[in-house]
Structures are given as C-alpha cells and as structure tokens.
N, C-alpha and C positions, 0 to 999 in steps of 0.2 A: 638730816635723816630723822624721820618719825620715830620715837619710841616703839617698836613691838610691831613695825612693818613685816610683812610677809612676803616672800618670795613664792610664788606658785609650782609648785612640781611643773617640770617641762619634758623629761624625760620619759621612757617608756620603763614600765617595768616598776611601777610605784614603788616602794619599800613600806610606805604607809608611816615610817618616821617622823616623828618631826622632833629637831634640834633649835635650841633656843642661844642667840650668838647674840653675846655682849660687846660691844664694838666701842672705841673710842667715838668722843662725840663730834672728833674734826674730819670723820671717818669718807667725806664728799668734800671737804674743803679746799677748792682749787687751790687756794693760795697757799697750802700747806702740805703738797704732797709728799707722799715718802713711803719705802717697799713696804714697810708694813700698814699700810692702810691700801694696797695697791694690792697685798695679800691676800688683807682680810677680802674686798672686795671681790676676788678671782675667785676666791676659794666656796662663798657663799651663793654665788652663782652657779659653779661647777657643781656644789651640793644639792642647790634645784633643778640644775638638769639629770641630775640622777635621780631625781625623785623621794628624794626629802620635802620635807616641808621646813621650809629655812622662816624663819620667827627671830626679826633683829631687833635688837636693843639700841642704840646709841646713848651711850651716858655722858652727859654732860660734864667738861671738866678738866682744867689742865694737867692729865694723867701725866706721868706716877705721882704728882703733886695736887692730888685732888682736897678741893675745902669741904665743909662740913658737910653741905649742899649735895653737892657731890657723891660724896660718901652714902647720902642720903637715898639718891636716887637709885642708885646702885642697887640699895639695901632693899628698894621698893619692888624694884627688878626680881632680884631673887626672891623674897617673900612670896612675889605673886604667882614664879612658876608652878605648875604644880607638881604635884609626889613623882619621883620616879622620871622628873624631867630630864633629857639627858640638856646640858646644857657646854657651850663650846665658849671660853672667856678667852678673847684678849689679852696677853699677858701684862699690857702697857698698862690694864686697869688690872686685872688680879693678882697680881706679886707684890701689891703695894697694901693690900687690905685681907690680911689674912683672918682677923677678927670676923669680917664680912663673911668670909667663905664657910667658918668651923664650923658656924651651929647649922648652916645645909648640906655641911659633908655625906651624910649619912640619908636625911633625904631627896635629896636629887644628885645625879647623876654628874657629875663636874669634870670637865676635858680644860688644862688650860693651855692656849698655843703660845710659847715664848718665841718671840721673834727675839728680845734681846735680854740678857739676864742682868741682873743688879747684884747677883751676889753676896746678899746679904740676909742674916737670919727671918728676915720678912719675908721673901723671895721664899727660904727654904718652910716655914711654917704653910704655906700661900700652895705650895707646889703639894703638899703630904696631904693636904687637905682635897687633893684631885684624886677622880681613880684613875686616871691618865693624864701624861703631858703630851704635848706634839712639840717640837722642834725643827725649825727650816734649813738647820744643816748639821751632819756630823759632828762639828768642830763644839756649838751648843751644848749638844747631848752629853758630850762627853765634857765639856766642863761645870754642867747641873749634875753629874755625877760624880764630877770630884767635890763639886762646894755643898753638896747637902750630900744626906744619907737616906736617899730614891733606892726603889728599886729599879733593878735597871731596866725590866721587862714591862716596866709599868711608861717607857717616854723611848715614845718612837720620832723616825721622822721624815718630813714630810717635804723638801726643798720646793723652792719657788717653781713654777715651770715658766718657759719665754711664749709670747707671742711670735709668730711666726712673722716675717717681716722683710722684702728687698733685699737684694746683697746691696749694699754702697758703695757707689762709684770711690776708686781713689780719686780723693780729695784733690791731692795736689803731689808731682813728680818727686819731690824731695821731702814728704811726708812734714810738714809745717803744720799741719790748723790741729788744733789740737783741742778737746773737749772735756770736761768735767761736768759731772750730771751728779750734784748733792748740794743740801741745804748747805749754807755759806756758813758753817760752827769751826768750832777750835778742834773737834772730833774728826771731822773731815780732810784736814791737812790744809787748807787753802793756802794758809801762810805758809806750811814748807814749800807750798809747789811754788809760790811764789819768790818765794826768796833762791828758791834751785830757778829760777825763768831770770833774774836779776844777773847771774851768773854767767849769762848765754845770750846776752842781746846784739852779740854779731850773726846769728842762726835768725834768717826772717820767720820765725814762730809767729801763728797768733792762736788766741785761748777765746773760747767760751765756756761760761762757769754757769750752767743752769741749775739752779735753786736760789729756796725761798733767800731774800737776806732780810729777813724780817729776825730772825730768832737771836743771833748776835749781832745788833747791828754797831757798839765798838769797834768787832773784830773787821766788820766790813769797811767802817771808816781808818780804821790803821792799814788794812789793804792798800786802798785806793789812796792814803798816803805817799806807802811804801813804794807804788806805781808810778806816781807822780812824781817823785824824788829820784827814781832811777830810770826817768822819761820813757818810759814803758807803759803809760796810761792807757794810747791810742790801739795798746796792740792787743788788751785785755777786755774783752764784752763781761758783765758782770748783767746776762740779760734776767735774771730772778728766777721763777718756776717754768718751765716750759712743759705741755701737755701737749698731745695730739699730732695735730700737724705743723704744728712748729717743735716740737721736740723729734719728730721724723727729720724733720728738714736738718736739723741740728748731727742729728746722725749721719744723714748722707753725707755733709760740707764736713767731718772730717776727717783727717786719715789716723789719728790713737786716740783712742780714752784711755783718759790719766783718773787715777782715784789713788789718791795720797792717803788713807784715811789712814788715823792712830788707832782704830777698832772698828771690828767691821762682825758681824754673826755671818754676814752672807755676800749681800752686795748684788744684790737682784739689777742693777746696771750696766754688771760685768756682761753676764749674759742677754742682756737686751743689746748690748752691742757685737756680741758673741753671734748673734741671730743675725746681722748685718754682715757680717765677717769683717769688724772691724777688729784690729787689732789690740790688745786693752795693757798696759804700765800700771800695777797697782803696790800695795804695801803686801812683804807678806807678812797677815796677822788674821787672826782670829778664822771666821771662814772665806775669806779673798781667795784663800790657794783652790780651795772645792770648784767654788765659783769659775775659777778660770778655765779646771781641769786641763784634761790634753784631751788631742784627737784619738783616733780608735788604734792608732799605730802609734802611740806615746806623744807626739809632741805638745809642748807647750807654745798653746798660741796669745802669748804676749812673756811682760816681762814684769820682775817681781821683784823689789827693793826693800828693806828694813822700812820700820817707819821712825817719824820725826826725824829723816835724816835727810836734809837739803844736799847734800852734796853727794850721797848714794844717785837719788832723784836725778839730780843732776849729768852724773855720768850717766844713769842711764839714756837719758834723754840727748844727749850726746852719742851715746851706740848708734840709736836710732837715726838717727839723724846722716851719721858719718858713713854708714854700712849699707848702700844698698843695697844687696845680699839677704842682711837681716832683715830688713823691713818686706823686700817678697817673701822671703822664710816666714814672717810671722803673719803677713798677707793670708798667706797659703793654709798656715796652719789655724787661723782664723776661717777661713769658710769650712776647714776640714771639722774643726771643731763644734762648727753650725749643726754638722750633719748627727750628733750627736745627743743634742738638746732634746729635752723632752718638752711639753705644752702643759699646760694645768688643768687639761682634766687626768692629768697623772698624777699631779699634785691632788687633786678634790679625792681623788681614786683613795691615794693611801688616807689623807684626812678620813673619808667616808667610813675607810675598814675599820681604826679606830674606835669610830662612834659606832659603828654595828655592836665589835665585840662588847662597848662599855652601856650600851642599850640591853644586852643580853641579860 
C-alpha cells in the first residue's frame, strides 16, 4: 500500500469530508492476515462509499514494535496533515507512540480505533491525546475504561460486521472435521487444543488450522512434535494463511470452529462462521462471548470453555461429539444466530458518526 492513497467517494450524497487513516504497513499482506487489518480494510471502503474522501497512510514497521525509521515516518505523516485534519489511527501504530501524537493533539483532529489494548501507561497517554476512540467490541470499551482515566463518552463502539456468505453443508454425520482460523501464536491456544485432541484419538476428528505459521515458528515446530509423538500427525492440516476461495472451501468441509484463544478483543472468525451457520467452541475471554452472542430468542449457538484449559476443551469436544441432540441444537441455533448478524456498512455507519461529530 502507497503512502497517502485515496479512495474516491462512491456513494451518493458526498459529505464533502475527508479522513486521513493511518494504517499498519502489512495492511495488504497476504501472508499476514489478521481481523484487524481485514477491519481496517472494510471499514475504509465502507467510508468511501459513503462519501468520504478516505486518504491512507501505510506506515511502515513492525507495529507496536516500531524502529526509529518507523517512528520517523509516522511523524512525516502527521506533520504533513493539515490543520483541523480529522485524522482515523490504527491503534497497532498509535498506542505505542504517544510522544508522536501530543504536540498534534490540539491541531488536528485525532480518532484512534483500538482493535487490541496493551494496557499500559503508553496506551493511556496515546488514547487522552484523541478527541475520540473507537473500539470493535464492548468488552474493550470497558476495559480502556477501567485501565486509564477516559472519558467515557469520548470511546464508542463500533464491532466488526460479517460478509454475507452460504449456509454450510454439514460436514460430516458425527460432526468430526473440525477447523481453526488464527495465526499459529501461543495467544491463540493451538497447543491447548492440541494437547485436549491428544486426549480423544479414539473419536475419528480431523483439524485444519488456518494461519500464518510464520510468527512463532518454535511454537509450530513443538506442535507438529507433539503430533508426531502421539501419532496424530496425518490427522492435523497445519495448511498456513487461507484467503478467498480456499478459506470458503475450508468453511463449508467443516462441521465446528474451535478457537482456543487465551485473549481475544473480538474474534471476527466467530461470526464469519456464524454467517455459515457453522457452529463455533471458543474460550470464554475477553470479547469471544459478544462475538458468539445468541439467537433473537436466547440461544447460544455454540459452546464456551475457560481458557488454557485442555481438559475443559476436551470435554467439551466430547459433548459434541457424544450428543447428537446437541450438535443439531447448536446446528439450529447457528443459522438462527446468522439471521442476526449485521454487515459493515453498519460498522462504517457508526465509525462515520464518530468522525462527523469529531469533524464538527
């Protein structure tokens, strides 16, 4: 992505706006995808068909771990805006450089979106320095509200919306093929689910694990170890990033998503398989339980386990398995759940209002 690319207004109804959106620089990087760069991209779309004038940034740089360089660019960025620009940051690059932010507090216009918080007095100086935040799920909001001292009315929020997408054929009659859609990290759980799947290799399961395994690739090689050792190699795909039409295909072939993760903001996964009526196993932490929500008549369509706990995982994954009962209960309450989802130009919608009031 080019420095300071423009999205053209596509919408009726100009606003005559324009927002200036600072973006990680892996922000197009097949080999690295992940919800918040799948965010930012929806969202800045969604804001030129409403008739913004969308003005992107990409900065360069292993965000929140950016070098001087880095740091550098960033800083060229904001200098060059001009007065009174409202400007939309990335939280991955603004929570980390709150120095960057202070001396253009005051002239321009600063929204920062946290898709994930750090928690830490950087984050909070980074955040005071916006005249708004945006946040992609409740669960967020309310924890930048416990760890810094925000006003509360100053960070809304704004959750992912699904694309629209097939129901998915069941998989398979005894609910076996089972799927994971996250980068291969220690954050994600890979080793619990694996060590709860070492537990159960008289159940014929098999797993695909779709993401990058570029980022820990230790963690990847003690995996595929651990596989090996408890002769369960053949039954685990470790296929890497999956996009498009292989990441559909990946959806329809199975009947649960499992998402083990030890922290989660949101889990924009949940509902991409929510949107299939697939049924989804996740941790409950952080925003997972939002993400999963229920149907319009209460139920929960899937199932929700403590995290880091392999033999929670475990049972559960044994419910499933054991009750067919449940597994059409959660079938059921999986497409019911579908009917509920919203799309992201509801997302782009509340981002939009946001940047209206803070343009005002």
């Amino acid at each position: 992505m080019d420095a300071g690319r423009a999205a053209s207004p596509a919408g009726s109804g100009n606003t005559g706006r324009t927002v200036h959106v600072v973006l990680p620089g892996d922000i197009d990087d097949p080999a690295t995808p992940s919800g918040g760069n799948t965010y930012d991209r929806r969202v800045c779309a969604g804001l030129g068909d409403s008739g913004w004038t969308v003005r992107e940034h990409a900065v360069p740089g292993a965000w929140p771990s950016p070098e001087p360089a880095d740091r550098a660019a960033l800083a060229a960025v904001l200098t060059a805006a001009p007065d009174d620009a409202v400007v939309l940051l990335d939280g991955l690059v603004a929570s980390t450089v709150p120095d960057l932010l202070a001396p253009h507090a005051d002239r321009l216009r600063l929204v920062v979106l946290v898709h994930m918080p750090f928690d830490d007095e950087a984050e909070g100086r980074a955040l005071a320095a916006a005249r708004a935040v945006v946040t992609t799920s409740e669960w967020t909001r309310r924890r930048l509200l416990l760890r810094h001292p925000l006003r509360p009315d100053r960070i809304r929020v704004a959750p992912p919306g699904v694309t629209a997408a097939p129901l998915a054929p069941v998989g398979s009659t005894a609910g076996v093929r089972l799927l994971c859609v996250a980068a291969v990290t220690h954050h994600k759980g890979h080793d619990v689910l694996v060590d709860a799947l070492t537990v159960l290799p008289e159940v014929p399961w098999t797993l695909v694990c779709a993401g990058t395994l570029t980022r820990e690739p230790e963690l990847v090689r003690r995996l595929r170890d651990r596989l090996v050792g408890a002769g369960l190699a053949d039954r685990v795909r470790l296929a890497g990033p999956l996009t498009g039409a292989a990441l559909d295909d990946a959806y329809a072939a199975a009947d649960l998503l499992v998402l083990p993760s030890r922290g989660e903001t949101y889990g924009m996964v949940v509902t991409e398989a929510l949107a299939r009526g697939l049924p989804v196993l996740a941790t409950r932490v952080g925003g997972l339980p939002e993400a999963l929500g229920r149907t319009a008549d209460g139920h929960l369509p899937g199932l929700l386990v403590p995290p880091d706990d392999p033999a929670a995982l475990a049972g559960a994954l044994s419910r499933w398995w054991g009750d067919d009962v449940l597994r059409a209960q959660l079938r059921w309450a999986a497409v019911g759940r579908r009917q509920t989802l919203t799309d992201w130009t509801v997302t782009a919608a509340s981002l939009a209002a946001v940047l209206e009031e803070v343009a005002e």
